[in-house]
TORDRENFI-652156 format. One record per residue (C-alpha): residue number from 1; residue in one letter; x, y, z. Coordinates in pm, whole numbers. Layout:
// TORDRENFI-652156
NUM  A  X  Y  Z
...
***
This chain:
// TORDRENFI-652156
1  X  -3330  480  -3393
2  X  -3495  726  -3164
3  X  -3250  987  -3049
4  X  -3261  1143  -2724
5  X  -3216  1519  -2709
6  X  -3086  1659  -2430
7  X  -2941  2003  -2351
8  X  -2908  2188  -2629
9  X  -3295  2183  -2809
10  X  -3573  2044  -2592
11  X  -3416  2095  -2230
12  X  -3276  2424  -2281
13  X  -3634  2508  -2404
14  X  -3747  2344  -2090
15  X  -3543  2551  -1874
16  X  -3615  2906  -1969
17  X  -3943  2942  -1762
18  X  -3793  2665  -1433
19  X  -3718  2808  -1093
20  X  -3388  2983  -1074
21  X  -3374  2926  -696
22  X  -3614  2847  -398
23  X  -3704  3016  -91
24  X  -3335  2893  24
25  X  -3178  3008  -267
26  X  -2954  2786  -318
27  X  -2834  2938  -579
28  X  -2632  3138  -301
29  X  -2507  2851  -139
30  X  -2425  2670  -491
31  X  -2198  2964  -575
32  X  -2021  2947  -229
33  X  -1947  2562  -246
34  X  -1788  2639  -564
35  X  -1540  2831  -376
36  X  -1518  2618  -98
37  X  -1432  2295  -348
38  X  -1170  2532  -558
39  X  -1003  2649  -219
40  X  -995  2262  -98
41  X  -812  2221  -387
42  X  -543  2403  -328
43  X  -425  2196  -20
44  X  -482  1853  -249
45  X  -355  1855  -590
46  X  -581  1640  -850
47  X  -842  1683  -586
48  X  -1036  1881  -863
49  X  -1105  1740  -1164
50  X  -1213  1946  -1388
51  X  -1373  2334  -1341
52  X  -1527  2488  -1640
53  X  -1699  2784  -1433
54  X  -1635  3166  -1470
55  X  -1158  3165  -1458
56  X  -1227  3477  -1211
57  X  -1375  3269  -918
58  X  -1047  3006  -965
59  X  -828  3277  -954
60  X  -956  3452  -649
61  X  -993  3086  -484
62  X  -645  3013  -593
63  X  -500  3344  -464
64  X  -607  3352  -119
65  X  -744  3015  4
66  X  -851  2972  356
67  X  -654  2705  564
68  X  -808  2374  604
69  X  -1012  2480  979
70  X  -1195  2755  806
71  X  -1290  2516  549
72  X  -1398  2268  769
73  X  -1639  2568  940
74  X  -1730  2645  564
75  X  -1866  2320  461
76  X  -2064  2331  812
77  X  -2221  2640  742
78  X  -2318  2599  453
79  X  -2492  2179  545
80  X  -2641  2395  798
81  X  -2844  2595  533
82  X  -2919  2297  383
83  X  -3059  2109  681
84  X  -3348  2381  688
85  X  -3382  2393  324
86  X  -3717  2380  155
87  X  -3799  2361  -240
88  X  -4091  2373  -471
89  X  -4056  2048  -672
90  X  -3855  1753  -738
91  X  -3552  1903  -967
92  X  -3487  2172  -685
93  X  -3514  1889  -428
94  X  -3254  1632  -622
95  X  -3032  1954  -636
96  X  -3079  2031  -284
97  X  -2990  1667  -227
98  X  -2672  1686  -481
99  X  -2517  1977  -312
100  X  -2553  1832  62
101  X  -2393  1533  -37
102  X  -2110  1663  -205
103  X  -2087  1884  78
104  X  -2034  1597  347
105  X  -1739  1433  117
106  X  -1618  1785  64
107  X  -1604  1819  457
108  X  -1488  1450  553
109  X  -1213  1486  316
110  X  -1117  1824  445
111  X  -1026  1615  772
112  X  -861  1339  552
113  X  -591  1634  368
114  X  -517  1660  749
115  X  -440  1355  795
116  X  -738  1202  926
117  X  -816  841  878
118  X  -1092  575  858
119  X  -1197  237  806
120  X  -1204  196  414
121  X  -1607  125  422
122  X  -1661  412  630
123  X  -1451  636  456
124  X  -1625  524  124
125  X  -1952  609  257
126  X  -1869  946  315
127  X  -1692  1018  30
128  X  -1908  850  -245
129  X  -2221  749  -43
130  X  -2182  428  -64
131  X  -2118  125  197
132  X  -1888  -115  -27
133  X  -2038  -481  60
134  X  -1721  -718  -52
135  X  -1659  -1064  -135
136  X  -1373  -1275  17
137  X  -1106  -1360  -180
138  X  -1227  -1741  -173
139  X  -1564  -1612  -355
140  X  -1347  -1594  -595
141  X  -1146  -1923  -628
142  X  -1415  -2110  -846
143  X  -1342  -1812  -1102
144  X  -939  -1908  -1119
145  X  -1027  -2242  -1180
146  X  -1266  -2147  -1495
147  X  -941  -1938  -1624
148  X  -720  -2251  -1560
149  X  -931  -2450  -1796
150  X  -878  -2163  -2053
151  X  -534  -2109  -2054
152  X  -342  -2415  -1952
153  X  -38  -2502  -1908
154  X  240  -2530  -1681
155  X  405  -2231  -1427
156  X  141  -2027  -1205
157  X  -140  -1925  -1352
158  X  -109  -1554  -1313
159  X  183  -1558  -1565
160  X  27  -1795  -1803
161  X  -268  -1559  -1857
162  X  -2  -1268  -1910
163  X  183  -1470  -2157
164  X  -146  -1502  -2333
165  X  -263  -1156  -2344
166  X  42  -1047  -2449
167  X  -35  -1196  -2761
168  X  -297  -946  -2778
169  X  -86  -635  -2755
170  X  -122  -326  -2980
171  X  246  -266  -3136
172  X  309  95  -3010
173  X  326  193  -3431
174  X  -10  106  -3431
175  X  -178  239  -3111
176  X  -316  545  -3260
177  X  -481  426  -3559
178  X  -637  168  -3318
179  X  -765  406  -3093
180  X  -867  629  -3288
181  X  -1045  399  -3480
182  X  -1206  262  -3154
183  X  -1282  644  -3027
184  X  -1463  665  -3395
185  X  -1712  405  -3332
186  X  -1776  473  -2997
187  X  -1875  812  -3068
188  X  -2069  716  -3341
189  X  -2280  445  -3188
190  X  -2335  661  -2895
191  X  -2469  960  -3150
192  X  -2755  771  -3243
193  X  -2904  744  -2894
194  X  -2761  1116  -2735
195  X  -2759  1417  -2892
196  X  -2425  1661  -2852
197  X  -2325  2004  -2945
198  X  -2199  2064  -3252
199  X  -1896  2203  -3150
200  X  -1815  1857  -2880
201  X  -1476  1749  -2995
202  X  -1179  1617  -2803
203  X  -763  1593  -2856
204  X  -618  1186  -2797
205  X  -259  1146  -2614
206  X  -13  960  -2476
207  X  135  985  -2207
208  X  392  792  -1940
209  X  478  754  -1569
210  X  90  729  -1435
211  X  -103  485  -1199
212  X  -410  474  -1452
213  X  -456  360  -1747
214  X  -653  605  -1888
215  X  -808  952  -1816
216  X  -1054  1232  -1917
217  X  -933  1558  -1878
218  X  -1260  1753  -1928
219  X  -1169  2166  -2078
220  X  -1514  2278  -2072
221  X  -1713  2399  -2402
222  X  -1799  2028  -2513
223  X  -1386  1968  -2558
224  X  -1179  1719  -2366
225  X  -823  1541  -2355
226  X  -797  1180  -2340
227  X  -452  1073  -2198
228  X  -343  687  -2264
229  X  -62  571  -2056
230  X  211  370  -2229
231  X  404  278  -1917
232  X  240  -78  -2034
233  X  127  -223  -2357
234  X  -210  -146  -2418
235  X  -391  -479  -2486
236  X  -629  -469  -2773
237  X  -968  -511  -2582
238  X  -851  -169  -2361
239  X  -944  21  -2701
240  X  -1319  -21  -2664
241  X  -1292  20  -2288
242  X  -1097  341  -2301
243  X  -1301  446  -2623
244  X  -1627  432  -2416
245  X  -1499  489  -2047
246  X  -1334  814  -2151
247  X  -1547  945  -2420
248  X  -1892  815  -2530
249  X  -2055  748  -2317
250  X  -1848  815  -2095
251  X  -1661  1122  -1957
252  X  -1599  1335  -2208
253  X  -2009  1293  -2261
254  X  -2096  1321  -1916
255  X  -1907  1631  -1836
256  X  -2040  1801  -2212
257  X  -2402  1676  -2109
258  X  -2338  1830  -1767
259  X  -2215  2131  -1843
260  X  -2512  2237  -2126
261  X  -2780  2097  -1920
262  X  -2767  2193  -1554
263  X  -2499  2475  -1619
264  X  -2600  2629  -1927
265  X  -2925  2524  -1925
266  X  -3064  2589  -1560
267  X  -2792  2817  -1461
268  X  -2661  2587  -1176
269  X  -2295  2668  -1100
270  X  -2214  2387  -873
271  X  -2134  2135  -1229
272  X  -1902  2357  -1289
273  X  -1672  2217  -1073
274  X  -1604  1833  -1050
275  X  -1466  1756  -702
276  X  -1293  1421  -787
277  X  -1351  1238  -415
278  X  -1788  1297  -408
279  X  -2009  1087  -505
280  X  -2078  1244  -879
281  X  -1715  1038  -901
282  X  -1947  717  -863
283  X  -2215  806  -1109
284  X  -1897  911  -1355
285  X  -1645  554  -1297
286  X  -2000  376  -1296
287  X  -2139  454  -1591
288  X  -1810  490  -1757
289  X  -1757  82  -1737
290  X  -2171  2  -1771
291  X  -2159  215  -2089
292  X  -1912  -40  -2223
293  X  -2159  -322  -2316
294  X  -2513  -29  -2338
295  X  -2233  38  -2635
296  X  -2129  -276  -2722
297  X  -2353  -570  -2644
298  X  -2095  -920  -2632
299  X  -2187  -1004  -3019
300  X  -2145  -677  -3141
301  X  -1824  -572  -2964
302  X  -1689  -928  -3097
303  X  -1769  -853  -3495
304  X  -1602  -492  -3455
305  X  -1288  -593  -3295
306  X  -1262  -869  -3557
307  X  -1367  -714  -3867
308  X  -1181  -345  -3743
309  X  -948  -269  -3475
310  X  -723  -673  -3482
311  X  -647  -607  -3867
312  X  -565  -230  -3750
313  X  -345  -396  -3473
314  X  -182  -652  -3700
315  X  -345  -935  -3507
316  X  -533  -1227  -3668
317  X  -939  -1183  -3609
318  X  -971  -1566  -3644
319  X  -822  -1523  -3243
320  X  -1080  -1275  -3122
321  X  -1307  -1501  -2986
322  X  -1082  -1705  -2764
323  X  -930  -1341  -2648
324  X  -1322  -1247  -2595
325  X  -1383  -1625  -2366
326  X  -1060  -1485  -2147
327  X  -1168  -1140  -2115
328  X  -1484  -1234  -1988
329  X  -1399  -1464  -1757
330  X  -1116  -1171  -1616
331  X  -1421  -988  -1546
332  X  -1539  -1206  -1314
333  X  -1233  -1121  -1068
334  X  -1319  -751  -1083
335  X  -1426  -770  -789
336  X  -1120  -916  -601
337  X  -920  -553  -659
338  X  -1187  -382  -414
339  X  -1139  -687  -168
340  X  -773  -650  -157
341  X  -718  -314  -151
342  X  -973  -278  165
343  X  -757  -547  284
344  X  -437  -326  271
345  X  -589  -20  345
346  X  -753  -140  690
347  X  -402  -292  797
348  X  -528  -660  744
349  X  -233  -760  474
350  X  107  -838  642
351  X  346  -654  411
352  X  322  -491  29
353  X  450  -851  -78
354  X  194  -1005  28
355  X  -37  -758  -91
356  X  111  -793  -452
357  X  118  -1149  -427
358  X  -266  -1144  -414
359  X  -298  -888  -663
360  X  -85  -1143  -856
361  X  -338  -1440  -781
362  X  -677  -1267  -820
363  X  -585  -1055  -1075
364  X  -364  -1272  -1260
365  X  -111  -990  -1336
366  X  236  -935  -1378
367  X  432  -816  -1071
368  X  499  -510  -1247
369  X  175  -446  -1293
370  X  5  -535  -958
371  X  248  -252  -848
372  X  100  -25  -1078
373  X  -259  -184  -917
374  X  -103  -92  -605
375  X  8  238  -619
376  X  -370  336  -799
377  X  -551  200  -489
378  X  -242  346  -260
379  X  -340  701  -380
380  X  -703  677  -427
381  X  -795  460  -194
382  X  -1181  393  -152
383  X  -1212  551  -473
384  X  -1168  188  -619
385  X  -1533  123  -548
386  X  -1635  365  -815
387  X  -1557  106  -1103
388  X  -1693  -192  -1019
389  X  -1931  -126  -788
390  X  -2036  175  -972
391  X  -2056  -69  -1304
392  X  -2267  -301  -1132
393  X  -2522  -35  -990
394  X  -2528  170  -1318
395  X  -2606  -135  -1531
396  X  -2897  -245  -1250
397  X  -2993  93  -1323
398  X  -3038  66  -1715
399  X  -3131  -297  -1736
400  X  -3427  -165  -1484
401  X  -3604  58  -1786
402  X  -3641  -258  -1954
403  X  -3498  -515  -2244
404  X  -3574  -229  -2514
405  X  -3226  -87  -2625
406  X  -3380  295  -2626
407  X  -3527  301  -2308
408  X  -3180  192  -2165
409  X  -3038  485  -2360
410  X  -3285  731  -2245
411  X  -3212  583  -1895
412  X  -2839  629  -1950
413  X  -2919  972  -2135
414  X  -3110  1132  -1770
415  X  -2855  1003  -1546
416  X  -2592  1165  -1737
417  X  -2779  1512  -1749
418  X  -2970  1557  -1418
419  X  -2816  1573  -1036
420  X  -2784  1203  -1015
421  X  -2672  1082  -645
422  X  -2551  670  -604
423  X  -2933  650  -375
424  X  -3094  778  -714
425  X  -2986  430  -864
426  X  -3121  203  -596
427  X  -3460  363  -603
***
């Protein structure tokens, strides 16, 4: 297979002799929105993701940051030098481009640490650049009724399903192996398409007590931690998904091609820091899920699980493919999660009952864990966009360089190592 090389050989060769800066120099204002993003973070805790830039700026950011007005003026300033901004080709201008967008999140969610709030499509489009177009619930329906046909039975349907995928739970003596084993492959499939450092590694664990289900805690140098929450059981198909969301091709890849590329390679300071409420959040959750099936087209994912990770589990393969007939069809009610939560957010849902009870219906849950739904879109609000939405776009995105499996890599490959903006995938 032809393998795409990114940062380390032919762009790093690339970059030596490109502009440094442009008649703005925005290399100035990149090194000042650093600071402004690490201050910001002090007033909002997870509000930064992850910061692999020089520990001296965090420290002096973290030891005297300004209060939330003087931000505000900061971002302002700062848009203001970009509004009369000029550059010398098309990298500089997609960087130009990067920066001002992350600087209007960066300033409309200075106003929301204050307290400020929006409608959930308006606050959306500031944060992420993106005006969420939704479904009703009803759009919907006709995908319950596929699912009744797969799982009947008695009792509402929302606890038939669970009763069904709880067949498919990995026994917590086994979750390791089985994600480690799923990690394994991931990595390796996504190797033979995207070329990383030598040194890239990262540390599995497991951890309680969270609102997600999985996360990439990116440590600069190629390295990450991937935290699994246990809170629930982890069904088996969630090993793949994690595998790929959080590592490859996922996070863990997109930070480590981020970092060598545009930091290390073009000297661009602004990826060092990974504001978690801007639109590089969309590109990230996006890709994260599309990367799934660029990984692991429907066949393919179905042999592995089968032949690997249900013996690993102590499940019987001869079961995978009904599991894989549900799991599909779930998909299909991805959808309803953004529709609900912009339901409850804008005030349009009675009471949290009722808002669990639809979580229950459309995304035939447990209670237990439509609270857990809940309390995810509760604290991050509009952010729920960035996953299915973001999925949807991304894939658009790849299936647009054609049929050819290696032109959606390379595709894949360039939006995880450039200045990539949610416009960049309409285009």
């Amino acid at each position: 297979m032809r393998i795409v090389i990114l940062a380390f050989a032919l762009v790093l060769s690339a970059c030596a002799s490109a502009p440094r800066s442009d008649p703005a120099d925005l290399d100035a204002v990149a090194r000042d929105y650093v600071r402004l993003q690490l201050e910001i973070g002090t007033h909002e805790d997870g509000y930064i993701d992850a910061y692999f830039g020089d520990p001296a700026i965090k420290a002096a950011a973290e030891a005297a940051p300004r209060a939330l007005p003087a931000l505000a003026e900061e971002a302002d300033r700062l848009l203001s030098l970009l509004a009369v901004a000029t550059v010398s080709e098309p990298m500089l201008e997609r960087r130009r481009d990067f920066l001002r967008a992350h600087l209007v999140a960066a300033r409309f969610r200075i106003d929301m640490i204050g307290g400020a709030r929006a409608p959930f499509a308006t606050e959306a489009q500031a944060l992420f650049g993106v005006t969420p177009e939704l479904k009703p619930l009803s759009a919907y329906d006709p995908v319950l009724a596929r699912i009744e046909a797969l799982v009947p039975g008695d009792g509402p349907l929302a606890d038939r399903v669970q009763a069904f995928r709880d067949r498919y739970a990995i026994p917590s003596d086994r979750l390791e192996a089985v994600m480690q084993a799923a990690i394994a492959e991931c990595r390796r499939r996504t190797l033979q398409h995207i070329a990383l450092p030598a040194e890239e590694a990262f540390t599995l664990e497991f951890v309680a007590n969270q609102s997600w289900s999985g996360y990439n805690w990116y440590q600069g140098s190629a390295h990450s931690l991937i935290q699994i929450n246990t809170d629930f059981p982890v069904f088996i198909d969630r090993a793949l998904d994690l595998g790929c969301h959080e590592g490859y091709p996922g996070h863990h890849t997109h930070n480590t091609l981020l970092e060598y590329s545009l930091v290390r390679g073009r000297g661009w300071v602004e990826n060092t820091v990974f504001p978690l409420f801007s639109p590089i959040s969309f590109i990230a959750e996006g890709e994260g899920n599309a990367g799934i099936d660029l990984t692991f087209p429907a066949a393919e994912r179905l042999e592995f699980e089968a032949r690997v990770l249900f013996p690993l589990a102590g499940l019987d393969p001869a079961s995978a493919p009904a599991y894989a007939e549900l799991r599909a069809a779930m998909k299909d009610l991805q959808g309803a999660r953004m529709t609900i939560g912009r339901m409850w957010l804008d005030g349009e849902i009675a009471s949290r009952d009722a808002a669990l009870d639809l979580i229950q219906r459309y995304q035939l849950v447990s209670r237990a864990r439509a609270d857990q739904s809940l309390r995810f879109t509760e604290h991050y609000r509009s952010y729920i966009i960035n996953y299915g939405i973001g999925e949807e776009w991304v894939a658009a995105h790849l299936a647009a360089a054609g049929d050819d499996p290696a032109a959606r890599w390379d595709a894949m490959a360039r939006l995880l190592s450039e200045p990539t903006l949610p416009s960049d995938l309409r285009r």
